[in-house]
KEKE-3310 file (N, C-alpha, C; in steps of 0.2 Angstrom, whole numbers, plus 5000, padded with zeros to 4 digits):
npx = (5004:5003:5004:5001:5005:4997:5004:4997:5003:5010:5024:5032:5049:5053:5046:5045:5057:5062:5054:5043:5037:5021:5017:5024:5019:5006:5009:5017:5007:4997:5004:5005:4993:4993:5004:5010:5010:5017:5022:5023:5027:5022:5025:5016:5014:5022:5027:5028:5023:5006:5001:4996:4982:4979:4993:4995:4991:4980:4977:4980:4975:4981:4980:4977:4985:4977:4963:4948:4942:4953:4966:4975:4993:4991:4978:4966:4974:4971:4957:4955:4961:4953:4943:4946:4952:4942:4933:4943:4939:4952:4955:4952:4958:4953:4959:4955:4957:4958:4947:4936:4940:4937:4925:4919:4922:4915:4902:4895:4899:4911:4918:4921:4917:4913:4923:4941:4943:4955:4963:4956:4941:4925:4919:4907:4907:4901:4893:4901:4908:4922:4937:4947:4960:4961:4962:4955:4945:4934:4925:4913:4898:4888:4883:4891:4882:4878:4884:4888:4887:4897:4904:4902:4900:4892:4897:4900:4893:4895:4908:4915:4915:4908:4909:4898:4908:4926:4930:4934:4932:4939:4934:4944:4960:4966:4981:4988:5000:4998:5010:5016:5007:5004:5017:5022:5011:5018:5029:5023:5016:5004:5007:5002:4988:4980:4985:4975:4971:4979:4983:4972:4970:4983:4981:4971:4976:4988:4982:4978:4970:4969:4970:4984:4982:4971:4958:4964:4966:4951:4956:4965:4957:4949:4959:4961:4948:4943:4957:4953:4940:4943:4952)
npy = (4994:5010:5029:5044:5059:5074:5088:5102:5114:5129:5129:5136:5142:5152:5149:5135:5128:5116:5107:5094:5095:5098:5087:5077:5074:5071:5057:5052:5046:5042:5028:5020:5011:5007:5002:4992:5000:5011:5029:5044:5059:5075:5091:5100:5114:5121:5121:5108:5097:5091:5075:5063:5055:5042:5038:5036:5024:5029:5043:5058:5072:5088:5100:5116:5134:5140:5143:5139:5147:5156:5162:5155:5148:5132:5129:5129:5120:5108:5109:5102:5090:5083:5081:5073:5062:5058:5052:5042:5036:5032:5031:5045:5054:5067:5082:5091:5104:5099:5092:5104:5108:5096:5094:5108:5106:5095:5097:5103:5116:5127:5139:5153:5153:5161:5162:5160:5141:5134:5123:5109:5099:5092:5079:5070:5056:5044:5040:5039:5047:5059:5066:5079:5088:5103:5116:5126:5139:5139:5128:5115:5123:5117:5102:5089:5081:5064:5061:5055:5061:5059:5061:5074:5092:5101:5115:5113:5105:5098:5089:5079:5066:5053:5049:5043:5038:5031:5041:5051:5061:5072:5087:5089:5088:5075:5071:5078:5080:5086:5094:5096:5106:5117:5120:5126:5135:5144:5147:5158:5167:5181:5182:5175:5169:5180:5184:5180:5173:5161:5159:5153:5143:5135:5132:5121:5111:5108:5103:5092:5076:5070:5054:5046:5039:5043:5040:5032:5023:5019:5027:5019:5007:5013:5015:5002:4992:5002:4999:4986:4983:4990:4982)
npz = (5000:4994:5000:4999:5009:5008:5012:5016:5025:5030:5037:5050:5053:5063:5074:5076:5075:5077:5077:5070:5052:5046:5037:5040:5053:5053:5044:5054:5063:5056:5055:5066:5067:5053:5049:5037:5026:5016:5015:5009:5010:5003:4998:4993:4999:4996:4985:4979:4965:4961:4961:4949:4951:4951:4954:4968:4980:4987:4997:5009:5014:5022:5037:5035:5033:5027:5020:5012:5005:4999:4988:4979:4973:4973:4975:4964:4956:4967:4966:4957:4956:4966:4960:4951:4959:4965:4954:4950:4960:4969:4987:5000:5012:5025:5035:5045:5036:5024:5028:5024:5013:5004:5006:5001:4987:4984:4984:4996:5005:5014:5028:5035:5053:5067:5081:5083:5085:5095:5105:5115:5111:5115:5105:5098:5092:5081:5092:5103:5114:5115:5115:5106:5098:5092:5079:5071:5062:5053:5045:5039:5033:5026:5020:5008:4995:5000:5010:5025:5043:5056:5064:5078:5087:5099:5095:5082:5069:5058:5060:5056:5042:5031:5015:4998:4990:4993:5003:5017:5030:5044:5056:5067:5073:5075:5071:5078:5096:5111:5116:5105:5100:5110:5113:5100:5102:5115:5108:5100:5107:5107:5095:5084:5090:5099:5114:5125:5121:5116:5131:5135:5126:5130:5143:5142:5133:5140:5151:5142:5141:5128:5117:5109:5099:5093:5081:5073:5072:5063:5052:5047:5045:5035:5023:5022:5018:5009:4997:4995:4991:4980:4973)
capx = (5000:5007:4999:5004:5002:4998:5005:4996:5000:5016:5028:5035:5055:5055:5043:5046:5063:5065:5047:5042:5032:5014:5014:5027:5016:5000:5010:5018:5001:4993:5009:5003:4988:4994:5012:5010:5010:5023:5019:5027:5024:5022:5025:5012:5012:5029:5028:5030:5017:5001:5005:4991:4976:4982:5000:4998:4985:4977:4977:4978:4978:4982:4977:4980:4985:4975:4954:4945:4938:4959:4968:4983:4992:4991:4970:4964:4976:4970:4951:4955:4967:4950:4939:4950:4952:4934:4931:4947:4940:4956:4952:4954:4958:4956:4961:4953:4958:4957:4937:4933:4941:4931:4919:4919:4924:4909:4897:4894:4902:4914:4916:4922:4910:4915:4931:4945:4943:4960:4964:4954:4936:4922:4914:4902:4910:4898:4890:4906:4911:4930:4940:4951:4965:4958:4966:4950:4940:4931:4918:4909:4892:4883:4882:4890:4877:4880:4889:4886:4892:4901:4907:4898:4899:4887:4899:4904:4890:4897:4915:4917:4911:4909:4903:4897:4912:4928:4932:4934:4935:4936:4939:4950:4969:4970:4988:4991:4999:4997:5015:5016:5003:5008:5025:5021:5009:5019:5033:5023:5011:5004:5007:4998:4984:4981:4988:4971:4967:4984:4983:4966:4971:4988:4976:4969:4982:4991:4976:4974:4970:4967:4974:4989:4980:4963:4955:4972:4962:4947:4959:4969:4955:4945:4962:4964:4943:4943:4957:4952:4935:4946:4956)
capy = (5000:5016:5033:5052:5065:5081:5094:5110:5120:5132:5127:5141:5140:5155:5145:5126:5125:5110:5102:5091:5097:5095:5081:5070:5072:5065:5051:5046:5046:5035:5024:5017:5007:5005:5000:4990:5008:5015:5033:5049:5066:5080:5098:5106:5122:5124:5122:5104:5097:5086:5067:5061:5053:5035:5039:5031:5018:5033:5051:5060:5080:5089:5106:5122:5139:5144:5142:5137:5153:5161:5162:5153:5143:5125:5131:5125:5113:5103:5105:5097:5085:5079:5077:5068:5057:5054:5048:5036:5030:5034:5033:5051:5058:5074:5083:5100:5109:5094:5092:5110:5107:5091:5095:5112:5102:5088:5101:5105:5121:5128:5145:5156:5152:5162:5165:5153:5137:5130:5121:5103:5101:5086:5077:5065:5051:5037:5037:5040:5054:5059:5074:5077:5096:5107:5123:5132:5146:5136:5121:5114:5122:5113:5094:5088:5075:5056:5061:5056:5064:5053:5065:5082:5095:5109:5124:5112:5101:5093:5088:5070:5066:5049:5048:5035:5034:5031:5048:5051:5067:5074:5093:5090:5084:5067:5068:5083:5081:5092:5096:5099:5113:5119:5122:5131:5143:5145:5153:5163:5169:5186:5184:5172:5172:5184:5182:5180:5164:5157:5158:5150:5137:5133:5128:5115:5107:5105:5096:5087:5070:5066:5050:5046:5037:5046:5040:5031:5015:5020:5027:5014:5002:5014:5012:4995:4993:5004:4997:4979:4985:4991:4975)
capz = (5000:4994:5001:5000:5013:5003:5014:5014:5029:5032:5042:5053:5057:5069:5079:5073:5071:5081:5076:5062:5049:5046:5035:5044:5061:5050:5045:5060:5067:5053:5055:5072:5065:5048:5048:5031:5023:5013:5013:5004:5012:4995:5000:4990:5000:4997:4976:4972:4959:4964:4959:4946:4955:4951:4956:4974:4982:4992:4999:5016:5014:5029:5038:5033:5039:5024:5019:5004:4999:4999:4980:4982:4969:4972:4978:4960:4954:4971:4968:4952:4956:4971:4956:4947:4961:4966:4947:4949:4967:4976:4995:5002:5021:5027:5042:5048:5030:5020:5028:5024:5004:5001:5008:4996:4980:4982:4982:5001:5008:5021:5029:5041:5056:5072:5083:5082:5090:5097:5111:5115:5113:5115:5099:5098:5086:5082:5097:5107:5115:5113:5114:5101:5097:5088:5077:5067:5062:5046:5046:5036:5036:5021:5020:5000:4995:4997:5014:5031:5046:5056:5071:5079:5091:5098:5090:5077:5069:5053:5062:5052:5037:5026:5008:4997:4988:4995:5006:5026:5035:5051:5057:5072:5071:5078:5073:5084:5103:5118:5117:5101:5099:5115:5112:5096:5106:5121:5107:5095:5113:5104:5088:5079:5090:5104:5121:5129:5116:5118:5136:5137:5122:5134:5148:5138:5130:5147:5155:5137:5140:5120:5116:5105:5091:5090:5075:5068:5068:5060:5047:5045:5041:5030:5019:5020:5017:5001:4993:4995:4987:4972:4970)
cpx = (5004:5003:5003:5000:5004:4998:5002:4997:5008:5017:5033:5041:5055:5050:5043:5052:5065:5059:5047:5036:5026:5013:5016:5020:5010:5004:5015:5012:4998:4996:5008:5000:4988:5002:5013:5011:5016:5020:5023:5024:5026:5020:5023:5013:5018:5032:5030:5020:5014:5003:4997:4986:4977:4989:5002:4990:4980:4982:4977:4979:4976:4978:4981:4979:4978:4966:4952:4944:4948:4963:4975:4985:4992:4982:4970:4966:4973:4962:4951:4958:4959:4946:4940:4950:4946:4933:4936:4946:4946:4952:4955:4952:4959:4955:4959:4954:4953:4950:4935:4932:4937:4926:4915:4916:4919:4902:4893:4898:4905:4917:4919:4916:4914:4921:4933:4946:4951:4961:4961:4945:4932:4919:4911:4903:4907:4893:4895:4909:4919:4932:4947:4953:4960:4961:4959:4948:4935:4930:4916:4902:4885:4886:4883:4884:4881:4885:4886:4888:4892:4903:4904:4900:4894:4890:4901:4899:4892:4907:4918:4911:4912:4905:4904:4902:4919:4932:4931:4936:4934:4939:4942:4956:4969:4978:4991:4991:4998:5003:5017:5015:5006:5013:5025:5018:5011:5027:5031:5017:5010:5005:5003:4991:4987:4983:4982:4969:4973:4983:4978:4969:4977:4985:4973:4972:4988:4989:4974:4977:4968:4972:4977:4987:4972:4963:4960:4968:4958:4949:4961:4964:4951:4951:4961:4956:4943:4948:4958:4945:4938:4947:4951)
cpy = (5006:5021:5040:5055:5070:5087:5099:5116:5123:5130:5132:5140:5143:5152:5137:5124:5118:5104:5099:5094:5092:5085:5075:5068:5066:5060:5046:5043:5040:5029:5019:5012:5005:5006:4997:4996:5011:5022:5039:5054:5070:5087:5101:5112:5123:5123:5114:5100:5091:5081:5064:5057:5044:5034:5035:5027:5024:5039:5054:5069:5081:5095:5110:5129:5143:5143:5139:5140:5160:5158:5158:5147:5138:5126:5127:5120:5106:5101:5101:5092:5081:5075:5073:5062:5053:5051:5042:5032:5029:5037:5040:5053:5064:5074:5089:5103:5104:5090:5095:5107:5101:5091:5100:5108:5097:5089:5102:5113:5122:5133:5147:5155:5157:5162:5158:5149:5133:5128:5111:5101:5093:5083:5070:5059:5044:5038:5038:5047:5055:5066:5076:5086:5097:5113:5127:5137:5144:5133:5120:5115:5120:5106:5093:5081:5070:5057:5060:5060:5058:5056:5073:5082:5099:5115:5120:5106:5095:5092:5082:5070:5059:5048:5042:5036:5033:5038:5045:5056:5071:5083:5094:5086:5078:5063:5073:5076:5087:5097:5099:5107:5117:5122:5127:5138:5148:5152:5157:5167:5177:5186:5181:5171:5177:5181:5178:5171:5161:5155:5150:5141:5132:5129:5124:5109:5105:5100:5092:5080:5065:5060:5050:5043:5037:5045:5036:5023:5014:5022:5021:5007:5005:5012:5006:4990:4993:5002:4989:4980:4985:4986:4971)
cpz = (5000:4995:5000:5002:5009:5010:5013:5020:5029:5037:5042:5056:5062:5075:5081:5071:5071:5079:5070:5058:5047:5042:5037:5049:5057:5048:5047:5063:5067:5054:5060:5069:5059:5044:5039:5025:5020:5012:5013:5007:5005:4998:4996:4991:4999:4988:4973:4970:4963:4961:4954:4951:4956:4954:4964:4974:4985:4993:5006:5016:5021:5031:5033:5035:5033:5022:5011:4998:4998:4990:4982:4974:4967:4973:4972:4959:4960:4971:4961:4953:4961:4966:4951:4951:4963:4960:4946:4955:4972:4981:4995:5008:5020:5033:5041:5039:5025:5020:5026:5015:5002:5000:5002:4988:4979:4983:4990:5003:5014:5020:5034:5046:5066:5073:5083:5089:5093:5105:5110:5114:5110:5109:5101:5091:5087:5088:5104:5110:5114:5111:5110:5101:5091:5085:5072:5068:5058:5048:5041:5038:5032:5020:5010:5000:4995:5003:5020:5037:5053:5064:5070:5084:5090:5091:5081:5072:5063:5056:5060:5046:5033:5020:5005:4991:4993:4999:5014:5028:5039:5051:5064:5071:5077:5078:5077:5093:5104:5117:5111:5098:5104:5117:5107:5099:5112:5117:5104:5100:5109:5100:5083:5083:5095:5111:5125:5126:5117:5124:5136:5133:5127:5138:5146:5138:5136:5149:5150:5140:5133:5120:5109:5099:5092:5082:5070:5065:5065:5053:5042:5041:5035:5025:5016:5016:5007:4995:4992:4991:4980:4969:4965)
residu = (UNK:UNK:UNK:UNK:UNK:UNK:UNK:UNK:UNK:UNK:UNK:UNK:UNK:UNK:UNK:UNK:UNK:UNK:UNK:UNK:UNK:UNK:UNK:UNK:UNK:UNK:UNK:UNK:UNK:UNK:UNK:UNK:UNK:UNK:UNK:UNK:UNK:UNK:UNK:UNK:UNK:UNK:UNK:UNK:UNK:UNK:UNK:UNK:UNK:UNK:UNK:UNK:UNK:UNK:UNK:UNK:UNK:UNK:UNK:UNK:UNK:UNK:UNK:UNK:UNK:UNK:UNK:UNK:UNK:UNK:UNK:UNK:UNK:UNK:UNK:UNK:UNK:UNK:UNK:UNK:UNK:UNK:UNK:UNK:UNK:UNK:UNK:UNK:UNK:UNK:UNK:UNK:UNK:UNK:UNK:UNK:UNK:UNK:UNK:UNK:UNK:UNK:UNK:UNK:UNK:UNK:UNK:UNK:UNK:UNK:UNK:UNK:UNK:UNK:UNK:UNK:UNK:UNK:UNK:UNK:UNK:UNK:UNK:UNK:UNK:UNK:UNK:UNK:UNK:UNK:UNK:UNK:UNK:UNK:UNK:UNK:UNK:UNK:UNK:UNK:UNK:UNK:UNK:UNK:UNK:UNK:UNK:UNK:UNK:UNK:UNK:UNK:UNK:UNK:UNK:UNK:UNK:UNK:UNK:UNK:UNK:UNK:UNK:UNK:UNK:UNK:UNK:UNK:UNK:UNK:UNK:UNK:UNK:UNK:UNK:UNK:UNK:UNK:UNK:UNK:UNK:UNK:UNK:UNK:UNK:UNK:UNK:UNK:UNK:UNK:UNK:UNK:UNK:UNK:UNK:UNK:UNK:UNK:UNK:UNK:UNK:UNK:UNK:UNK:UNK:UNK:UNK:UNK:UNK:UNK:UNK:UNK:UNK:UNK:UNK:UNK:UNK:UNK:UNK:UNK:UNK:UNK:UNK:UNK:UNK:UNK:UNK:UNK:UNK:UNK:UNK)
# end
């Protein structure tokens, strides 16, 4: 099984010198529950080319510092590249951005919905409660057809998503730690967000008790699922 993580978030040195970038953390994450996996990080946001739609077994796009409705120049090339791979049935994950842009692309929508969520916050997945990191401002606030939703919160109602072909997406980082984020907000305190949201976000992410493989197994089988299907 071969996968590619499509990187799409800036990765900040004067904050991250010492950290791994976005698309490693996704797939050490995935890597827990789906060892069999050969998977290739592609740093889109940083100018290299999307990989045709057949080019791997499967997809995981990541977050992003940036939105659906911003101009950028990988923005097209990627909503073309989704609909390309929905017509070839490559399975496809997304993570917080990569919920929003699917979600966009397969004819639901997603938007700026209030102030930015960061920190730890509760969903309703299945049936199951579970607290999972958080980094938003965006959601999904239209339902694409042919999609279920799969995980909810109050502030956050479409926060998972399953459609009837092979796709899966959630808008919280399951491959986020505490430490991680944490560390990032304790160096950019005031700057990226405000002091009083960093603070608060901190006290979270202290007390987080999220677990280390949120969601890695339900990933891992929807891969192995969708491309037993293909075969």
């Amino acid at each position: 099984m071969k996968l590619a993580v499509l990187d799409l978030c800036v990765w900040l040195p004067e904050y991250q010198w010492d950290q791994d970038r976005f698309g490693d953390i996704v797939a050490n994450w995935l890597r827990q529950e789906l060892p069999e996996a050969d998977m290739e990080v592609i740093q889109i946001v940083e100018g290299a080319e999307l990989p045709a739609p057949h080019a791997y077994d499967g997809y995981i796009l990541s977050g992003s510092d940036k939105g659906v409705y911003d101009d950028t120049p990988w923005m097209g090339p990627l909503r073309s590249f989704l609909q390309e791979a929905r017509d070839h049935r490559s399975p496809l994950l997304g993570i917080c951005f990569g919920h929003q842009i699917m979600a966009d692309v397969f004819g639901g929508k997603a938007e700026k919905v209030g102030p930015p969520e960061v920190g730890v916050r509760t969903f309703d997945m299945e049936g199951t409660s579970v607290g999972a990191h958080v980094w938003h401002q965006d959601q999904v606030t239209r339902m694409p057809p042919g999609a279920s939703v799969i995980a909810a919160a109050p502030y956050c109602p479409v926060a998972g998503l399953s459609y009837d072909f092979p796709a899966l997406s959630v808008q919280f980082h399951p491959e986020y730690t505490a430490d991680y984020v944490a560390t990032f907000l304790r160096r950019s305190r005031g700057k990226v967000l405000s002091e009083a949201e960093t603070d608060q976000a901190m006290e979270q992410l202290d007390a987080s008790t999220v677990v280390p493989d949120l969601f890695a197994a339900r990933a891992a089988a929807f891969f192995r699922e969708a491309l037993a299907e293909k075969a």
